[in-house]
C-alpha positions as CSV (number, residue, x, y, z in Angstrom):
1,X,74.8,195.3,48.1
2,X,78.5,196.1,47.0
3,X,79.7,194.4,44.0
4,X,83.3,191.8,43.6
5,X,85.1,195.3,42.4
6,X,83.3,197.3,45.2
7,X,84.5,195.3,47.7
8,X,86.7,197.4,50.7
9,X,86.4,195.6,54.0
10,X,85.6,191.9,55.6
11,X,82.0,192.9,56.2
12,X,81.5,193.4,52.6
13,X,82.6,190.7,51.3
14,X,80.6,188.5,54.3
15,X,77.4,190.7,53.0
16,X,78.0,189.3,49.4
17,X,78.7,185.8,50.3
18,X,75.5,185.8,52.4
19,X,73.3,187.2,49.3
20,X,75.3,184.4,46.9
21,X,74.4,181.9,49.9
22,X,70.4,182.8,49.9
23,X,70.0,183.1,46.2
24,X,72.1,179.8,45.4
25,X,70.0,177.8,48.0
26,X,66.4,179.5,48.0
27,X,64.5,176.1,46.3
28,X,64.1,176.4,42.6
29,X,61.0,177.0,40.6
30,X,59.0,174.0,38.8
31,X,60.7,174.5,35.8
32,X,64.4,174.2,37.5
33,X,64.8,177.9,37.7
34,X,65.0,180.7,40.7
35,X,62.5,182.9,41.2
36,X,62.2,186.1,39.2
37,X,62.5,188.1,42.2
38,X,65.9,186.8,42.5
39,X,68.5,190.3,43.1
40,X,71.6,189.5,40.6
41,X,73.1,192.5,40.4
42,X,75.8,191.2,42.2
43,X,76.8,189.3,39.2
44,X,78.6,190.6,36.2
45,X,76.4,189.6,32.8
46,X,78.8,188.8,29.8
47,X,77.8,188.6,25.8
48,X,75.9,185.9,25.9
49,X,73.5,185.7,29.6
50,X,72.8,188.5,32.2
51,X,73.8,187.7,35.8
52,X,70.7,186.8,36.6
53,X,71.0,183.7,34.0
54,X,74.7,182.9,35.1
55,X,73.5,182.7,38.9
56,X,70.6,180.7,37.5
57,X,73.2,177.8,36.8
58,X,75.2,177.7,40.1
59,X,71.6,177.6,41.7
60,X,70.8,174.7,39.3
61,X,74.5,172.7,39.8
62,X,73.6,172.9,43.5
63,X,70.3,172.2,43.7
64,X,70.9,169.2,41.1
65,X,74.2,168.2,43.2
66,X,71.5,167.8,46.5
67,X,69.0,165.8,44.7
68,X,71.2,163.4,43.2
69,X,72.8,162.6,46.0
70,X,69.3,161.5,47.7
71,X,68.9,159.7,44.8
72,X,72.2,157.6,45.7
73,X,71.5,156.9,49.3
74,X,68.0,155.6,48.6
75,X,67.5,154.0,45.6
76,X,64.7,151.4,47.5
77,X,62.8,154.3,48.3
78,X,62.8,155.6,45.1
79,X,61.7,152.5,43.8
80,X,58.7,152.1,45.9
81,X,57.5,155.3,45.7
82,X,58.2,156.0,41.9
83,X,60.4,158.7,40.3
84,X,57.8,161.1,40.4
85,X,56.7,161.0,44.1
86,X,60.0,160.4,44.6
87,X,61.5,163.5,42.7
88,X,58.2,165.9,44.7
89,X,59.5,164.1,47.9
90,X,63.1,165.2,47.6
91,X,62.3,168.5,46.2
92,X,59.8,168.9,49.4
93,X,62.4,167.6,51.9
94,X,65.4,170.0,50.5
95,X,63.1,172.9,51.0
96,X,62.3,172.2,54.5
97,X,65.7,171.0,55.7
98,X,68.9,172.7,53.6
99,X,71.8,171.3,54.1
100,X,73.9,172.2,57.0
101,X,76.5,169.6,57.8
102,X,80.0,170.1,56.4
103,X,79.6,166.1,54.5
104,X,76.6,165.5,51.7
105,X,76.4,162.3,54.0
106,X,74.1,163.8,56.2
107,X,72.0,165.3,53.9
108,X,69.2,162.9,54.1
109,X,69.2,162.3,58.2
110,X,66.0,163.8,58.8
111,X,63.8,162.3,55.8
112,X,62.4,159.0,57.5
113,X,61.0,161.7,60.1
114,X,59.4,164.0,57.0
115,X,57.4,161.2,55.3
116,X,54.3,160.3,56.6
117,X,53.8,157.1,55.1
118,X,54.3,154.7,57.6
119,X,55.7,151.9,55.2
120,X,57.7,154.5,52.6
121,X,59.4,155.9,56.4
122,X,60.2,152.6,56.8
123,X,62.2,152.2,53.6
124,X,64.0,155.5,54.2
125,X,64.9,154.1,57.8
126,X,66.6,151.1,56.5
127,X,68.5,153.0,53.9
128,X,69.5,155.7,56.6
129,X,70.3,152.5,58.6
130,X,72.0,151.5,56.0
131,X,74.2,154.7,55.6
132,X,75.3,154.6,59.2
133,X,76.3,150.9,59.2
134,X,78.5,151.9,56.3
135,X,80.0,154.9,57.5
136,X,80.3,154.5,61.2
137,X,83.7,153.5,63.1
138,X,84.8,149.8,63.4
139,X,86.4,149.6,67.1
140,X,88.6,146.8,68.2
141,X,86.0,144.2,68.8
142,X,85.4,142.2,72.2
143,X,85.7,138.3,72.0
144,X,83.5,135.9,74.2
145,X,86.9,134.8,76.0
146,X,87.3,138.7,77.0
147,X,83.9,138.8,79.0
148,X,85.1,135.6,81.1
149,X,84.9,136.2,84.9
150,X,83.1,139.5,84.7
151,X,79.9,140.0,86.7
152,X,76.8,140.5,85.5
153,X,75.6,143.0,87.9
154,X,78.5,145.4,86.9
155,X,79.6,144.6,83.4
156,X,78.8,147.4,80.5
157,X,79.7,146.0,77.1
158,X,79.4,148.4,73.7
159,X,77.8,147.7,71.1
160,X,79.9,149.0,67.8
161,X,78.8,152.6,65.9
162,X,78.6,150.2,62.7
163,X,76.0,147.8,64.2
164,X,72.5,149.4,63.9
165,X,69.6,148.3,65.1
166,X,66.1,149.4,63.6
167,X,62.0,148.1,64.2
168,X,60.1,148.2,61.6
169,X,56.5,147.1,60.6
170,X,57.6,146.2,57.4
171,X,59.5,143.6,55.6
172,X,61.7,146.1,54.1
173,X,65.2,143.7,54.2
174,X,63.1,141.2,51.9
175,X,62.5,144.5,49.8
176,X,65.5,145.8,49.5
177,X,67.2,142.2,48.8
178,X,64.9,141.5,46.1
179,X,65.3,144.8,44.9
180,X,69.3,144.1,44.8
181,X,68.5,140.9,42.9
182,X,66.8,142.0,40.5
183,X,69.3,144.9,40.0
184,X,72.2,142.1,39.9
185,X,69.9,140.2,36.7
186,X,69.4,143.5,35.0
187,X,73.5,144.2,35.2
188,X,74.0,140.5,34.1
189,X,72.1,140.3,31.3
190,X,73.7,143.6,29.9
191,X,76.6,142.4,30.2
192,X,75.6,139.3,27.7
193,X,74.1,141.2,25.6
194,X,74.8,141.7,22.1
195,X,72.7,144.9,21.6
196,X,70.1,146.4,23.4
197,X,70.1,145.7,27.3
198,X,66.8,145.0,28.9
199,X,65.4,148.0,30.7
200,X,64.5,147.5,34.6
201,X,60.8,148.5,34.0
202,X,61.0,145.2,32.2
203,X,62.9,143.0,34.3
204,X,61.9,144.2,37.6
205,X,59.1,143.2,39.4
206,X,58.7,145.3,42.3
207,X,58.4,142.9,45.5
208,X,55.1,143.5,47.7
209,X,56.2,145.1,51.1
210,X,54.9,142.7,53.5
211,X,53.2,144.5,56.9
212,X,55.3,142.6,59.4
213,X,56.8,143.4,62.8
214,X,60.8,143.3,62.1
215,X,63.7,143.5,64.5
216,X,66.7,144.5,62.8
217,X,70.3,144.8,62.2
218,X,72.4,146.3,59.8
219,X,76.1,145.6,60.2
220,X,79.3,146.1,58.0
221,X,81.8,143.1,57.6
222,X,84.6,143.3,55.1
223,X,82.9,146.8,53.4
224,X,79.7,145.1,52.7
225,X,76.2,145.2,54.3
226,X,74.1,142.9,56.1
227,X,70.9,142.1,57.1
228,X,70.1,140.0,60.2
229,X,66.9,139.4,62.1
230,X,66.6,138.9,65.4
231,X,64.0,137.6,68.0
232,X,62.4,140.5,70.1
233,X,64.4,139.3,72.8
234,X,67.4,139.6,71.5
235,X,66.9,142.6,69.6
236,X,65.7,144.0,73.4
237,X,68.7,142.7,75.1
238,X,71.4,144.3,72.1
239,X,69.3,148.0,72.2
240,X,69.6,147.8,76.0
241,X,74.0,147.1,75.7
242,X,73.9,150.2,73.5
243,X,72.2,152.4,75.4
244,X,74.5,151.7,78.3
245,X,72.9,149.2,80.6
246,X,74.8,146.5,82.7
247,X,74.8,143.3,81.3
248,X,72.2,142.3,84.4
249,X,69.6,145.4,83.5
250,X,69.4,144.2,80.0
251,X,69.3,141.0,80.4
252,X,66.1,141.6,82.9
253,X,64.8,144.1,80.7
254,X,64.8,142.1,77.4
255,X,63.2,138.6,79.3
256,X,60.4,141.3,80.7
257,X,57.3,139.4,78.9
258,X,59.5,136.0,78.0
259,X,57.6,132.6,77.7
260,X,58.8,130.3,81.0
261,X,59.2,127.5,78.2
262,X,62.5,128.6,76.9
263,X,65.7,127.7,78.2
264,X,66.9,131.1,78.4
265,X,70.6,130.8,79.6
266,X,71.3,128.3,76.9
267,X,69.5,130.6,74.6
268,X,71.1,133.9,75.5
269,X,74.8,131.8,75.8
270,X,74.3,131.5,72.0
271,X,73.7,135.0,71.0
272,X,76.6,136.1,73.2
273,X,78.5,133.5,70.9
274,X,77.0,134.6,67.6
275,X,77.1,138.3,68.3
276,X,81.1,138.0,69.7
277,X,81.7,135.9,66.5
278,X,80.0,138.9,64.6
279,X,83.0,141.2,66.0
280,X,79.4,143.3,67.4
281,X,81.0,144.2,70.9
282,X,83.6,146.3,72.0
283,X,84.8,148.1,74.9
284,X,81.7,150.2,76.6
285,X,82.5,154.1,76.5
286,X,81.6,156.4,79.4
287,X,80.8,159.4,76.5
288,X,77.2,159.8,75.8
């Protein structure tokens, strides 16, 4: 493998940048360091460390980079489980999916699929969920006088990137928000304090996560994140506008198994209404 000084064409230096690639993300040891087989002769030692120590610390400020920032996009998760399951989890995750997208944001798109738990995946599905609804574009929304005159049988409304919509069979949103609440006391009460703020192992009490069949959405308004639960109906009906059906299909598909008893224009009127109000709808796209 040529060295920096030995360097004489393109190839070489896309042969060196491969080896610095594979030895800075090859998953590090138990105790934080790469594996003694590691070649660094591609690295210049200096009085104090031999290469293979000075690639030991890229290795460590990417690895370290990767982990904290699954550590920032699900804090819930990492409650629930525990640091330590949580820190194995990450550690197991990174080494089975590296990073590939050009944004950190992506990093952690494919870890509700690698945990087998059903009610941890959960967690990680809201706070993926949750990721999205912040992230995701904002079109012009569709107002209830826009949809005036259309017909049914014909009409394809969207349903905006920032609105996600997630089952679950878990009361994660009760979760999360007591979760948030408790975070809020902790921040309050160190902020009155005179000396010592009160750790969160003693303030919070972690919530039970209730088994529960939940219907979803996570929306953005004004830069802040929502919760709202809807019937299985309606929930039905909004999944159906996303994936592209007429306004008649989904309508027919969500009412499928609905109880007669119901007034179901009146009832459906007032979603339409809510959702509208909610800035939820905009202009259907023909792009997959």
């Amino acid at each position: 493998m040529p060295t920096p000084s030995q360097l004489r064409t393109n190839t070489d230096l896309r042969v060196l940048q491969r080896s610095m690639a594979a030895a800075l993300m090859q998953p590090l040891t138990r105790s934080d360091g790469l594996q003694k087989s590691t070649q660094a002769d591609f690295i210049t030692p200096n009085d104090r460390m031999t290469g293979f120590q000075r690639l030991e610390i890229y290795a460590r400020q990417y690895w370290f980079r990767l982990l904290d920032c699954l550590y920032d996009d699900y804090p819930a998760l990492r409650v629930f489980l525990g640091e330590r399951r949580f820190r194995q989890l990450c550690r197991d995750y990174l080494a089975a999916h590296s990073s590939v997208s050009w944004t950190l944001r992506n990093l952690g798109s494919q870890l509700p699929q690698f945990i087998t738990e059903s009610n941890a995946r959960d967690v990680a599905r809201i706070e993926w969920a949750q990721t999205l609804a912040f992230d995701e574009a904002l079109k012009k929304p569709l107002h209830i006088d826009d949809l005036l005159g259309s017909d049914p049988v014909t009409l394809r409304l969207g349903v905006q990137p920032c609105v996600v919509l997630v089952q679950i069979d878990h009361a994660v949103d009760h979760f999360i928000t007591a979760m948030k609440k408790s975070d809020a006391e902790v921040r309050g009460g160190a902020s009155q304090a005179m000396s010592e703020a009160p750790s969160r192992e003693t303030v919070r009490r972690r919530p039970t996560l209730k088994r529960e069949r939940v219907h979803l959405v996570i929306h953005r308004h004004d830069n802040r994140l929502y919760f709202k639960r809807l019937a299985a109906e309606a929930f039905q009906l909004l999944a159906a506008l996303r994936d592209g059906l007429t306004l008649a299909e989904a309508i027919d598909l969500a009412l499928t198994n609905a109880t007669p008893e119901t007034d179901w224009p009146a009832q459906i009127r007032d979603w339409f209404a809510e959702w509208s109000q909610l800035g939820w709808f905009c202009k259907h796209s023909l792009k997959p």
